[in-house]
C-alpha positions in Angstrom: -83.7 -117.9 64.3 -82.9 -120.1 61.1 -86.2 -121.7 61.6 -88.1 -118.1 61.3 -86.4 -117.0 58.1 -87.3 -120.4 56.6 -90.9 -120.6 57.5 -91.2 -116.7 56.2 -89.5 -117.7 52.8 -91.7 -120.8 52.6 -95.3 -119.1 53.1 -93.9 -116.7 50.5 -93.1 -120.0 48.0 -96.7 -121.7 49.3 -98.7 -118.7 48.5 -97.0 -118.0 44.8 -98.1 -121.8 44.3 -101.5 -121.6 45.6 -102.3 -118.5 43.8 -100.9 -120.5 40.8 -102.9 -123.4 41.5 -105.8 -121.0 42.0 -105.7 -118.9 38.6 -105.2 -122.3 36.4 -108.4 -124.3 38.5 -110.6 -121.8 37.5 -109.0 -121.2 34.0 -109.7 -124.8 33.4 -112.8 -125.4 34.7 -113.9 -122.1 32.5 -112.2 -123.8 29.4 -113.8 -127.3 30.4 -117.1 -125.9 31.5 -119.2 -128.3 29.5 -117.6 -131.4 31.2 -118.0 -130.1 34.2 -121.7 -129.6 33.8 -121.8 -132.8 32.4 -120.0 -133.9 35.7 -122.7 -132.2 37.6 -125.6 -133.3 36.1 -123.6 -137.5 36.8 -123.2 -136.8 40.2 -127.0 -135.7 41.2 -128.5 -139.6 40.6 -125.9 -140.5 43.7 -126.2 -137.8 45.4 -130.0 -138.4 45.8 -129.4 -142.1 46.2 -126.8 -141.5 48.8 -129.3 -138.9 50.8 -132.1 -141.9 50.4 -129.8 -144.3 52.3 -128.8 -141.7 54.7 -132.4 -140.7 55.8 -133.4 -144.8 55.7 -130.5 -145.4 58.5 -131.4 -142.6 60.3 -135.2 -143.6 60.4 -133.3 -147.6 61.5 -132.4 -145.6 64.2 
């Protein structure tokens, strides 16, 4: 039974911290929004590139 009263007051513990970890995510990437277009905007040259190689092996195939 000292398992059950553990695993009660550690969801209690994980859920304060993920709803910590939740509210200051989103806080920063509001503060930091500019980098994170920035980010965005890096990321879409490989993600085409990476979809090009994925539809060449398939057509391998």
């Amino acid at each position: 039974m000292g398992i059950d009263k553990t695993v009660k007051e550690s969801k209690l513990i994980l859920f304060l911290l993920g709803t910590a970890f939740l509210v200051l995510g989103t806080t920063l990437v509001l503060i930091w929004w500019q980098d994170v277009v920035s980010l965005f905007r890096g990321f879409i040259g490989v993600f085409i590139a990476l979809g090009g190689l994925l539809i060449l092996y398939m057509m391998r195939e």
